[in-house]
TORLOGU-874783 format. One record per residue (C-alpha): residue number from 0; residue in one letter; chain; x, y, z. Coordinates in steps of 0.5 Angstrom, whole numbers. Example, Ala and Ser with C-alpha at 12.3 -4.5 7.8 and 13.67 -1.06 7.14 Angstrom:
BEGIN
<lumvo n="0" res="a" chain="A" east="25" north="-9" up="16"/>
<lumvo n="1" res="s" chain="A" east="27" north="-2" up="14"/>
END
This chain:
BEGIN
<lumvo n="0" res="x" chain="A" east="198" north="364" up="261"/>
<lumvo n="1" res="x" chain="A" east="192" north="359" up="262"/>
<lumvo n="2" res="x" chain="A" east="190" north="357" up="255"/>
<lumvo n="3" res="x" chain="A" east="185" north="352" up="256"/>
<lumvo n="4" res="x" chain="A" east="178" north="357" up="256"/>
<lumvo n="5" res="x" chain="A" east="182" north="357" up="249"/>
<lumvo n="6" res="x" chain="A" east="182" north="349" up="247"/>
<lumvo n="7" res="x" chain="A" east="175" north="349" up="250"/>
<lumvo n="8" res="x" chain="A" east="173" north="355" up="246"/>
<lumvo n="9" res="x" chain="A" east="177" north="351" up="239"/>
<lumvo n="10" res="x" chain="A" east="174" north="344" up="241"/>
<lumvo n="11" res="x" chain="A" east="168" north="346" up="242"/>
<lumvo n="12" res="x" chain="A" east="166" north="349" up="235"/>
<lumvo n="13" res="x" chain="A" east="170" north="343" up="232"/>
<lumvo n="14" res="x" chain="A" east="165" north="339" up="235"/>
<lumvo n="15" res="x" chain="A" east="159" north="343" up="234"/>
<lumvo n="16" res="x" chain="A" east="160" north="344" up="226"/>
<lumvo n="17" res="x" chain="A" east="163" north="336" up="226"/>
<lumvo n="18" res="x" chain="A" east="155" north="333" up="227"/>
<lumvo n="19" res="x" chain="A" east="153" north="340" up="221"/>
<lumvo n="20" res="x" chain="A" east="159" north="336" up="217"/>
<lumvo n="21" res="x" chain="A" east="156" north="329" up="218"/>
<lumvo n="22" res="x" chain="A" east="148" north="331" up="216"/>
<lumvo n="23" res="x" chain="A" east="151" north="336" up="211"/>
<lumvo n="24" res="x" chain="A" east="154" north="331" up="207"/>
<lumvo n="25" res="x" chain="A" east="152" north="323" up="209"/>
<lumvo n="26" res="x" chain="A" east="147" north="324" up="202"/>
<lumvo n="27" res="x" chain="A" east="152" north="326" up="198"/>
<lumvo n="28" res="x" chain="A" east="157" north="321" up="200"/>
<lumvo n="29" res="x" chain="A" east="151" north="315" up="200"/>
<lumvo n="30" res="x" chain="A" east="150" north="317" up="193"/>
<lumvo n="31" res="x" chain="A" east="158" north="317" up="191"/>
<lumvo n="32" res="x" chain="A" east="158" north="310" up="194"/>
<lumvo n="33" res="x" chain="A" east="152" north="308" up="189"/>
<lumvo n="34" res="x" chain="A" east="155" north="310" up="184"/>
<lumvo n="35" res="x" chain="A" east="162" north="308" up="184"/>
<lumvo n="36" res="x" chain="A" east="164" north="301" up="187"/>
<lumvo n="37" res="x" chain="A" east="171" north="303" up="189"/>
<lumvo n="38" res="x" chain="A" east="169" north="309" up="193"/>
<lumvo n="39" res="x" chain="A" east="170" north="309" up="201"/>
<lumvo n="40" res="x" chain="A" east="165" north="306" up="206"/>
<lumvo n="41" res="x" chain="A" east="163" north="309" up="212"/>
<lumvo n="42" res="x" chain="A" east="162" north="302" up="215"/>
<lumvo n="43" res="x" chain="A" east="169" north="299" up="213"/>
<lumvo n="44" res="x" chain="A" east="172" north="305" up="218"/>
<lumvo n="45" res="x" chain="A" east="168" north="304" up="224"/>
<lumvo n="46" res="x" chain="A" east="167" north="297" up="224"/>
<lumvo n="47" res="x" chain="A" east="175" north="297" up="223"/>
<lumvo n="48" res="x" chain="A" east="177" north="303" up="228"/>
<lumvo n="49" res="x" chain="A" east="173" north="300" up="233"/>
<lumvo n="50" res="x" chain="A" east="177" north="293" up="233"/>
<lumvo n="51" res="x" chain="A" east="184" north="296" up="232"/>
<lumvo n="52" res="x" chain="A" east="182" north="301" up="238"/>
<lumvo n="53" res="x" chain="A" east="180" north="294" up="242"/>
<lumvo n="54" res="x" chain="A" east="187" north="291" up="240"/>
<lumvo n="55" res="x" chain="A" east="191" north="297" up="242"/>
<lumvo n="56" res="x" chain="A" east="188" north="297" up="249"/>
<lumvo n="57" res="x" chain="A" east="189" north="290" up="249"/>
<lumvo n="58" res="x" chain="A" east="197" north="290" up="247"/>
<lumvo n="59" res="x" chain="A" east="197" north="296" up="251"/>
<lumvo n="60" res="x" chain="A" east="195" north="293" up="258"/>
<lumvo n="61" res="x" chain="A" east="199" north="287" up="256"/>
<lumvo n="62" res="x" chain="A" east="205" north="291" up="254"/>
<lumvo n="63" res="x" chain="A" east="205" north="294" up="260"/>
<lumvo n="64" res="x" chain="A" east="206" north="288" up="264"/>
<lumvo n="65" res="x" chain="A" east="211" north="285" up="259"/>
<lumvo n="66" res="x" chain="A" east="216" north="292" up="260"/>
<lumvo n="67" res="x" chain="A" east="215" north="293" up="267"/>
<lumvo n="68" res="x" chain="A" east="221" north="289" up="269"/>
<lumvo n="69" res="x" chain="A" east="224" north="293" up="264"/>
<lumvo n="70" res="x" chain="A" east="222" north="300" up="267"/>
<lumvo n="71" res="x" chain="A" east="224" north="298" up="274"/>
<lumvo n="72" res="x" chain="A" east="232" north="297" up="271"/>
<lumvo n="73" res="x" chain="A" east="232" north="303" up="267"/>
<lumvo n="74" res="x" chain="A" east="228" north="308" up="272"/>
<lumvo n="75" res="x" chain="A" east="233" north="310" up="279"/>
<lumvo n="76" res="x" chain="A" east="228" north="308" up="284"/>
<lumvo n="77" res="x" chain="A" east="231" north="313" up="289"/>
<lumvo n="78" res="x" chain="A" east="228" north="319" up="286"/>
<lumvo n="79" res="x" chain="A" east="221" north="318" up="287"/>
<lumvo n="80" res="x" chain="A" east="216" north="316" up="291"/>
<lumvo n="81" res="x" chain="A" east="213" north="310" up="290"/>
<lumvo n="82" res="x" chain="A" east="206" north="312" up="288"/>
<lumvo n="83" res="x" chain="A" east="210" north="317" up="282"/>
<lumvo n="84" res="x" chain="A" east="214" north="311" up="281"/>
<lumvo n="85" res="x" chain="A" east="209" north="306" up="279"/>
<lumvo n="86" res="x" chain="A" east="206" north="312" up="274"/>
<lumvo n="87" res="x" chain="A" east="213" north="313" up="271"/>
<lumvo n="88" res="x" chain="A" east="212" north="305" up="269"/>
<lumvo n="89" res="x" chain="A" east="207" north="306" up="267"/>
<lumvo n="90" res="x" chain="A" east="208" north="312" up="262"/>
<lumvo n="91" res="x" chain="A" east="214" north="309" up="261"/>
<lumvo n="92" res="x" chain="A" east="212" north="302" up="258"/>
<lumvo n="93" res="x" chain="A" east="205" north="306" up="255"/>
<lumvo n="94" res="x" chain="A" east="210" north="310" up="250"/>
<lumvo n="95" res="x" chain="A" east="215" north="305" up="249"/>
<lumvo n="96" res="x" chain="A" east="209" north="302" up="245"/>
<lumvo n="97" res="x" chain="A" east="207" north="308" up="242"/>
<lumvo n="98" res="x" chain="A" east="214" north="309" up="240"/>
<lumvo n="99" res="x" chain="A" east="215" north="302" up="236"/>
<lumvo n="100" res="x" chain="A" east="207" north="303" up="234"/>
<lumvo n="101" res="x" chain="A" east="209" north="310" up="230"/>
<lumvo n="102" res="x" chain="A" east="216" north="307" up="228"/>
<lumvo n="103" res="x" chain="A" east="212" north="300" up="224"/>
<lumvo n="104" res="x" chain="A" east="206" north="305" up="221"/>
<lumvo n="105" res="x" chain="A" east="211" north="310" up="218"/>
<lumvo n="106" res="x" chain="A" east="216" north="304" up="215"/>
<lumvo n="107" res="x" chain="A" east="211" north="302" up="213"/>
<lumvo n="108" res="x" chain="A" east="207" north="307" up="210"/>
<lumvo n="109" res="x" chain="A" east="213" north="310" up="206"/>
<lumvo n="110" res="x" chain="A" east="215" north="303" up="204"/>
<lumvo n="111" res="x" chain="A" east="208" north="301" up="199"/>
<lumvo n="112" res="x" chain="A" east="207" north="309" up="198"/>
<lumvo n="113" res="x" chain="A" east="214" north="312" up="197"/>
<lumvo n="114" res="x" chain="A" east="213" north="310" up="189"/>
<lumvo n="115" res="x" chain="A" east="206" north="313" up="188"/>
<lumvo n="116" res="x" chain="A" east="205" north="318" up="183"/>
<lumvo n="117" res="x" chain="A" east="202" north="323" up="188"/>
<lumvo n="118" res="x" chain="A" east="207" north="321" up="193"/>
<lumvo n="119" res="x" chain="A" east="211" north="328" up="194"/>
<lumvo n="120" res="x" chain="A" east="219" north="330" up="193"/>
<lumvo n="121" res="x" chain="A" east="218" north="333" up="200"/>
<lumvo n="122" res="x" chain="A" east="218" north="326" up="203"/>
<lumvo n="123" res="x" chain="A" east="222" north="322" up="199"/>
<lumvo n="124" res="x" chain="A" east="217" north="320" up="192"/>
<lumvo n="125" res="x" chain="A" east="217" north="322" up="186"/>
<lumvo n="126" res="x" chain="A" east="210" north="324" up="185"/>
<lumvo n="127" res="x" chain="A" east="207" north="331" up="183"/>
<lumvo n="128" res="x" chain="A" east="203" north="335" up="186"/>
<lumvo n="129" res="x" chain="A" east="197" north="334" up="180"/>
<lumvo n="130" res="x" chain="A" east="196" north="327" up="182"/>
<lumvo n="131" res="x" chain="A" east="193" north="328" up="188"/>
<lumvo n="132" res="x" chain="A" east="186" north="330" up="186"/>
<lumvo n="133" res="x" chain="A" east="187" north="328" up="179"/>
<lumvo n="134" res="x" chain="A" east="180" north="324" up="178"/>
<lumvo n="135" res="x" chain="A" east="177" north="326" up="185"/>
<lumvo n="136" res="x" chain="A" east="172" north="325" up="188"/>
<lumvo n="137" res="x" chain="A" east="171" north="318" up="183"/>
<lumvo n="138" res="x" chain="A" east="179" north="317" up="185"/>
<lumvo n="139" res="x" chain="A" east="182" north="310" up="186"/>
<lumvo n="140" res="x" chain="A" east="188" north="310" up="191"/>
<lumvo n="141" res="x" chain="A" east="193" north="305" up="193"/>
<lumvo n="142" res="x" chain="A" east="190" north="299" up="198"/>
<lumvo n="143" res="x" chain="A" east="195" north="301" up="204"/>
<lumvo n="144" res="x" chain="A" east="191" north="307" up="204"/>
<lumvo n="145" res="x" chain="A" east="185" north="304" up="207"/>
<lumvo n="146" res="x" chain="A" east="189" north="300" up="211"/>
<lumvo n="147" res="x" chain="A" east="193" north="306" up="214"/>
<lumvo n="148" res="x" chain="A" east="187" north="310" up="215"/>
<lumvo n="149" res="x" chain="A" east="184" north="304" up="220"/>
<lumvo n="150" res="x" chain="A" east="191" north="303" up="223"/>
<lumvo n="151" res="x" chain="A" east="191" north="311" up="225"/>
<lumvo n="152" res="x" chain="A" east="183" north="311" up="227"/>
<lumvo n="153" res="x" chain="A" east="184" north="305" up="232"/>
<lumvo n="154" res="x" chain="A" east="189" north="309" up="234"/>
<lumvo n="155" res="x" chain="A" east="187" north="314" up="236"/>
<lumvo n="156" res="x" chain="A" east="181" north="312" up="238"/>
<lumvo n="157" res="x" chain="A" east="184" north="309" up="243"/>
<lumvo n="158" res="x" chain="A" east="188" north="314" up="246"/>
<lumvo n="159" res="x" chain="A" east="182" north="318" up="246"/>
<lumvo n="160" res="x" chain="A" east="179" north="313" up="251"/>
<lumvo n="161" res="x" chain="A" east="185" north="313" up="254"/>
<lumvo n="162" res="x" chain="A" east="185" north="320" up="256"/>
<lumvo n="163" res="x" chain="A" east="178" north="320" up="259"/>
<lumvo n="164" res="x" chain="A" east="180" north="314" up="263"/>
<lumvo n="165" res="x" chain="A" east="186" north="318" up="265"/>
<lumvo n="166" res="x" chain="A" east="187" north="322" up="271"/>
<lumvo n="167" res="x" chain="A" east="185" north="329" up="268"/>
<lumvo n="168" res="x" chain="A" east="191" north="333" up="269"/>
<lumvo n="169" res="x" chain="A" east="192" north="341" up="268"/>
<lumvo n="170" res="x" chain="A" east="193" north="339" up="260"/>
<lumvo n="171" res="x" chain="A" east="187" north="336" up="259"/>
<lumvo n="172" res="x" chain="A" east="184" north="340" up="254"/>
<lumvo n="173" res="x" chain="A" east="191" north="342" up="251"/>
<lumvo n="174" res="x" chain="A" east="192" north="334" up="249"/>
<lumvo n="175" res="x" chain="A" east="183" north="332" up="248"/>
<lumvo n="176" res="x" chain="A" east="184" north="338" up="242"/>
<lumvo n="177" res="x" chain="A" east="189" north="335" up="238"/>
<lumvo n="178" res="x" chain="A" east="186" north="328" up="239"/>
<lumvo n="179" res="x" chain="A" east="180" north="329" up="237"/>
<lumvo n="180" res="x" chain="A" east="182" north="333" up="231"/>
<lumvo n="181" res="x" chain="A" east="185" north="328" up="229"/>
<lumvo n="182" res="x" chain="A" east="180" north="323" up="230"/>
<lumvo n="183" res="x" chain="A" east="175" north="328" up="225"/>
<lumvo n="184" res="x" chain="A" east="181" north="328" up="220"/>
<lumvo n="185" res="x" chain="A" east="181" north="321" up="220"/>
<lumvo n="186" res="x" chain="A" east="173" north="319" up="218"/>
<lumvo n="187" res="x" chain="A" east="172" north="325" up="214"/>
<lumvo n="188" res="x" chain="A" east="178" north="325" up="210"/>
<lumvo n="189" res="x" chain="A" east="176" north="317" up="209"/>
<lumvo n="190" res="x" chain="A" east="169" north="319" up="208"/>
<lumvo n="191" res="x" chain="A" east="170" north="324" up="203"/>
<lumvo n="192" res="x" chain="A" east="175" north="320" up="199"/>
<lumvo n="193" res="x" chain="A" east="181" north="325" up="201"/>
<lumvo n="194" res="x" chain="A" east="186" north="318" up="202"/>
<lumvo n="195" res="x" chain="A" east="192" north="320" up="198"/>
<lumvo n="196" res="x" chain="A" east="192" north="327" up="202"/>
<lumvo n="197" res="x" chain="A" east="191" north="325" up="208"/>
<lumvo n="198" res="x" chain="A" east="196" north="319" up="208"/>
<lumvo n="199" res="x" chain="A" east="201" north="324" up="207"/>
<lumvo n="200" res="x" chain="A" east="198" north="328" up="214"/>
<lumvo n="201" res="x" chain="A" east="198" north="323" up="217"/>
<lumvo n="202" res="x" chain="A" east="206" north="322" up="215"/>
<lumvo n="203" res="x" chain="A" east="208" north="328" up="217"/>
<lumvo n="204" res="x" chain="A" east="205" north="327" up="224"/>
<lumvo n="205" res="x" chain="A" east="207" north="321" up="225"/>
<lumvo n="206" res="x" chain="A" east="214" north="321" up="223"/>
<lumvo n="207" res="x" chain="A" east="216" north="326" up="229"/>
<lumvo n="208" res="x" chain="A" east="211" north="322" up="234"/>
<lumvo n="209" res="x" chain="A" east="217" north="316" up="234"/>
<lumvo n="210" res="x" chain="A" east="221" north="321" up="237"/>
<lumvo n="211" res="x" chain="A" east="217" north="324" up="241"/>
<lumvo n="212" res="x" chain="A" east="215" north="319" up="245"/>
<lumvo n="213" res="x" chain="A" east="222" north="316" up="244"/>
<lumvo n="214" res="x" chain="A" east="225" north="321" up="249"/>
<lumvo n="215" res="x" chain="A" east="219" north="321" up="254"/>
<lumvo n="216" res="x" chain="A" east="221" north="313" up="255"/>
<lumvo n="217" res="x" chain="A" east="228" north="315" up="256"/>
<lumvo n="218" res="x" chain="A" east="227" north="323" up="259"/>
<lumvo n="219" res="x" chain="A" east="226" north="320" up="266"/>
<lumvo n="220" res="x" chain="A" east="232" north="315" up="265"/>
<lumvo n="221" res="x" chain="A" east="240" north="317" up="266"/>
<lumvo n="222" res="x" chain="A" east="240" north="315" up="259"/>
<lumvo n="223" res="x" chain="A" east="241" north="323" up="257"/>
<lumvo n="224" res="x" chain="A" east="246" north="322" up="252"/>
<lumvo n="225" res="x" chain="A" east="240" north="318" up="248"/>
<lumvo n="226" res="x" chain="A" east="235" north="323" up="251"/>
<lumvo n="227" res="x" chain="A" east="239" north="329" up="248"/>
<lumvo n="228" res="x" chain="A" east="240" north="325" up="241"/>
<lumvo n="229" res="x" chain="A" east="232" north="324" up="241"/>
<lumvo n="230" res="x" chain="A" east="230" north="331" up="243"/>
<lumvo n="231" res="x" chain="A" east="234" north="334" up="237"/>
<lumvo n="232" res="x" chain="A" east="232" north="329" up="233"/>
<lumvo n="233" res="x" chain="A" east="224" north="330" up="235"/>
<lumvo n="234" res="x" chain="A" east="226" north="339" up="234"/>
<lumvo n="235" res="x" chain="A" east="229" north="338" up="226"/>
<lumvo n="236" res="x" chain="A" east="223" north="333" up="224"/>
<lumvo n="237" res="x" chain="A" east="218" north="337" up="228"/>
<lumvo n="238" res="x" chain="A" east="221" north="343" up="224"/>
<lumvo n="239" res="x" chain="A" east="221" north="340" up="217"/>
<lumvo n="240" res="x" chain="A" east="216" north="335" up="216"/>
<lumvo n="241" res="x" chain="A" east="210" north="340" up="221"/>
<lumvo n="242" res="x" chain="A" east="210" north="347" up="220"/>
<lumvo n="243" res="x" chain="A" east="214" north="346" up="212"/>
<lumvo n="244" res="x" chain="A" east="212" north="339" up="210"/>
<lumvo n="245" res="x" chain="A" east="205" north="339" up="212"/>
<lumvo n="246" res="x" chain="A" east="204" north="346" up="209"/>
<lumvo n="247" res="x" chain="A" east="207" north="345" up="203"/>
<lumvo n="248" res="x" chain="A" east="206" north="338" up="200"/>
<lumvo n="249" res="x" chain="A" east="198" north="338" up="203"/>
<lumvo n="250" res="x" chain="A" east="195" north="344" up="205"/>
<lumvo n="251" res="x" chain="A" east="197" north="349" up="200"/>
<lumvo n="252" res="x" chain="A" east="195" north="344" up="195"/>
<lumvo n="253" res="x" chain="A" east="189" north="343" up="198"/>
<lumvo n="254" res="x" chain="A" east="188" north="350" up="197"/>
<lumvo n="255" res="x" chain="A" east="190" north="351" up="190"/>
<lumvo n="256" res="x" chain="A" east="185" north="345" up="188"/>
<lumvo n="257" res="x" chain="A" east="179" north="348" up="192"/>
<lumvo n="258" res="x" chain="A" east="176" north="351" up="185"/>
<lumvo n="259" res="x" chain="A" east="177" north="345" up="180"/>
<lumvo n="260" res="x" chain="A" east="175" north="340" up="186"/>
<lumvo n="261" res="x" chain="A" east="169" north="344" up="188"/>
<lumvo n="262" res="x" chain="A" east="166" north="344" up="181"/>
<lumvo n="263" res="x" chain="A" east="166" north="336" up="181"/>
<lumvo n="264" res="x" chain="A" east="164" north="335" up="188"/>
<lumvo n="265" res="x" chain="A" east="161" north="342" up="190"/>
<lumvo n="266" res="x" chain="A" east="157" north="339" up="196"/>
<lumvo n="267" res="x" chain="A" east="163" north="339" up="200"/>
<lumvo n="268" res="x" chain="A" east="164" north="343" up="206"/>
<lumvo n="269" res="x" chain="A" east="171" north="344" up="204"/>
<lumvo n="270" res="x" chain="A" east="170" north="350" up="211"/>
<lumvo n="271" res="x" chain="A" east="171" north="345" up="215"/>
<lumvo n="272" res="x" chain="A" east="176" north="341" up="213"/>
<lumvo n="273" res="x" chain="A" east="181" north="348" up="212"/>
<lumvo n="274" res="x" chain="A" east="179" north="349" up="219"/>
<lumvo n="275" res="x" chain="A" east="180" north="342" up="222"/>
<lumvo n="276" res="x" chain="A" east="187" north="343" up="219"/>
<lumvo n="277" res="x" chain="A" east="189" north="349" up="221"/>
<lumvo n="278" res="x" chain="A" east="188" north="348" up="228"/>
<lumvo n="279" res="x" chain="A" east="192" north="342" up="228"/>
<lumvo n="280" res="x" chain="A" east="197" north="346" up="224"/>
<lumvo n="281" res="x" chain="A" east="196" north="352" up="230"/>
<lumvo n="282" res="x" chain="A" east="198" north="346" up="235"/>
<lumvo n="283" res="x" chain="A" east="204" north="344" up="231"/>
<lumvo n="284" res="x" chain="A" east="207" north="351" up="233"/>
<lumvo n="285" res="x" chain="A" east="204" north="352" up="240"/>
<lumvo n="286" res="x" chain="A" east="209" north="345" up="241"/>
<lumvo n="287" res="x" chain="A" east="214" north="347" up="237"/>
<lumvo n="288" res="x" chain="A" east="214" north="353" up="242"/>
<lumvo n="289" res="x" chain="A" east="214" north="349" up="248"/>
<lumvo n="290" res="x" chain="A" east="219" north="345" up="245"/>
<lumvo n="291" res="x" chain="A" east="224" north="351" up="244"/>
<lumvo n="292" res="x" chain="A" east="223" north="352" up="251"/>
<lumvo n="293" res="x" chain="A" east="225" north="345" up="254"/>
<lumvo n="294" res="x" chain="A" east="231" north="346" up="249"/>
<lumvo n="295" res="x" chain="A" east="232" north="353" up="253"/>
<lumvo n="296" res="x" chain="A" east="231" north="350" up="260"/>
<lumvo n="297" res="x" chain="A" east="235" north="344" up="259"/>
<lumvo n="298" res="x" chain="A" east="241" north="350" up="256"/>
<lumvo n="299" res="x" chain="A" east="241" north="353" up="262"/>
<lumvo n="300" res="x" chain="A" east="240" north="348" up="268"/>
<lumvo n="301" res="x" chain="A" east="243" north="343" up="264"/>
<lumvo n="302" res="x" chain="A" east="237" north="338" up="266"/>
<lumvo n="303" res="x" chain="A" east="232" north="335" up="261"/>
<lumvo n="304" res="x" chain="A" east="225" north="336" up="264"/>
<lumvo n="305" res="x" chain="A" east="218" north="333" up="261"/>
<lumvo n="306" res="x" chain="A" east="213" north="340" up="260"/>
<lumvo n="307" res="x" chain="A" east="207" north="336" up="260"/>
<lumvo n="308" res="x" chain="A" east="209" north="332" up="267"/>
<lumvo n="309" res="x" chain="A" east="206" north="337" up="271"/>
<lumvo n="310" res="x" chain="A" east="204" north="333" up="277"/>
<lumvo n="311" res="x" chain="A" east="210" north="331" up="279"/>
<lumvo n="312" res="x" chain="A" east="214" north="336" up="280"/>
<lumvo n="313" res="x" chain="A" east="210" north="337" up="286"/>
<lumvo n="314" res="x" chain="A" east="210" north="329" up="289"/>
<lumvo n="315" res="x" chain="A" east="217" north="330" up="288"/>
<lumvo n="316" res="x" chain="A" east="219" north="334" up="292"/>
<lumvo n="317" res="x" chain="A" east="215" north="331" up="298"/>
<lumvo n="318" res="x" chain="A" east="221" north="325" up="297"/>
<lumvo n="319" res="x" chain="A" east="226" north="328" up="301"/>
<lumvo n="320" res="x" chain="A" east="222" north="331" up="306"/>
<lumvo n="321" res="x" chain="A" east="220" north="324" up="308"/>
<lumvo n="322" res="x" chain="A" east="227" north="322" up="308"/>
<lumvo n="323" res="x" chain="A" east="230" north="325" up="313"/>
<lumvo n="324" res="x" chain="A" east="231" north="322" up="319"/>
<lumvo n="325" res="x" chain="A" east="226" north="324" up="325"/>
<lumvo n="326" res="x" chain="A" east="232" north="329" up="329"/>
<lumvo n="327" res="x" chain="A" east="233" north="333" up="322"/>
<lumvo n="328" res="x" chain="A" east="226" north="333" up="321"/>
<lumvo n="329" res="x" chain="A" east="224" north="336" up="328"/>
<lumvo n="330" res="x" chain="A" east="230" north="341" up="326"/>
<lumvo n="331" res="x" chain="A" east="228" north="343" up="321"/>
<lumvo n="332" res="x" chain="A" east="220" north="344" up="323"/>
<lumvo n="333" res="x" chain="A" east="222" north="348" up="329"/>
<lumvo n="334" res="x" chain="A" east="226" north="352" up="324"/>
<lumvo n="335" res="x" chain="A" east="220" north="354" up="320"/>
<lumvo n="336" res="x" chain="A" east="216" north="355" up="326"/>
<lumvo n="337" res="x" chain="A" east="221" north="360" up="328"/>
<lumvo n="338" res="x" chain="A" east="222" north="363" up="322"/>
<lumvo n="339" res="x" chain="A" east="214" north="364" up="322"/>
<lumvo n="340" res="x" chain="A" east="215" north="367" up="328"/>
<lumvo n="341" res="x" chain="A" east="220" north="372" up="327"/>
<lumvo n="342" res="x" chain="A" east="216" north="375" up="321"/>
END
């Protein structure tokens, strides 16, 4: 089933109602910026996205030719042609970066935040869910906080431009959805002062993001051991921190805090930020789904396959018809011909 007049659909309305929700509250944010010194600025998001984009490319770019040598020892050359193996190099050093991005980040994160009082028992702290509007939208956050937003903005402004640049594949629109969500999320959850909150979203998804990208370094390996152990470890965390955790410890207290936050910062659009949420909740079980299935091909063909590699499939069967020797192959083209003929 063909979901992407879907993910244009959604992306479209999150794009149009996201340039409403600027000009819908830029005064209000303006006039908050005023009048408490500690309040969240604009500037210091963008400007700090934008450099930590850059540095992300760079690494990137670097990364790549640092870990091909790597890439050509752990990937058999045999299997592929050469084309799909120079883009399974490419993914490879792409999500061996990735993955030690999300493993420093979430480190860090639970390290300066797991003692906050607003920090919830779900992920380790010890904090009450009470904590995490108290005083909004005038509250004071942790200093990790901002840093963690500017880390995760680059971030994922980055991989925003890494996907435009790309090769549109057939999943496009599926992975531009996510990414940009994510990107809104980010610039209005600063701009709006929602920083306690939207630290524990970003853990949430962050945490499964370690095995996600994990498995897609060792997926076309024959390391499968590892790649089994990082496929159940990605499906548990996926489980518990995406569609129990991010429900329970953010988007249910968000709803619970509406009225009382409405009636200290009533010009916000809090519409938006639930629709923005439960988009990306609505992708967390559309891949939880897809995951399931990758558990169900792999228990019954016993081989591990990557569902969103879907240009490979095709560049890997033209490889052992290139390797036959000239006399197979000519037996085996005028066996087809004559099977045409025959039908």
């Amino acid at each position: 089933m063909k979901l992407d007049p879907f993910f244009t659909f959604l992306l479209g309305i999150v794009v149009t109602w996201s340039m409403y929700h600027f000009f819908y509250i830029k005064d209000r944010v303006a006039d908050r910026q005023k009048h408490f010194a500690a309040y969240p600025k604009t500037y210091d998001v963008v400007s700090a996205s934008a450099l930590i984009a850059g540095a992300c490319l760079l690494i990137q770019s670097v990364g790549r030719r640092l870990l091909q040598s790597l890439a050509e020892r752990m990937l058999p050359r045999d299997r592929w042609a050469r084309q799909v193996f120079a883009l399974k190099q490419r993914r490879f050093s792409e999500m061996a970066f990735k993955s030690i991005y999300f493993l420093s980040l979430t480190f860090a994160a639970f390290f300066f935040l797991h003692n906050e009082s607003w920090w919830p028992r779900l992920l380790g702290g010890k904090g009450d869910e009470t904590e995490l509007f108290k005083d909004y939208p005038n509250q004071e956050s942790h200093p990790f906080t901002h840093i963690y937003f500017y880390i995760s903005a680059g971030y994922h402004v980055a991989c925003f431009i890494s996907l435009l640049l790309s090769p549109k594949l057939p999943d496009f629109y599926e992975t531009l959805l996510p990414c940009v969500c994510a990107m809104l999320l980010i610039f209005f959850s600063y701009q709006g002062n929602f920083l306690r909150v939207g630290s524990i979203i970003l853990f949430c998804h962050d945490f499964c993001d370690i095995f996600s990208c994990g498995c897609k370094v060792f997926v076309d390996t024959r390391h499968k051991v590892v790649t089994f152990f990082l496929f159940a470890c990605l499906v548990v965390s996926w489980g518990y921190l995406r569609l129990f955790a991010f429900p329970v410890a953010a988007l249910f207290p968000i709803f619970k805090n509406v009225k009382s936050m409405k009636a200290t910062a009533d010009g916000e659009d809090w519409g938006f930020f639930v629709c923005l949420l439960l988009t990306l909740f609505v992708m967390n079980i559309y891949w939880f789904g897809l995951m399931l299935k990758m558990c169900m091909h792999f228990c019954t063909s016993g081989q591990m396959s990557d569902l969103h590699s879907p240009t490979v499939s095709e560049e890997e069967v033209s490889v052992p018809e290139r390797r036959k020797s000239p006399r197979t192959a000519a037996t085996s083209s005028s066996r087809k011909s004559e099977s045409k003929k025959s039908y």
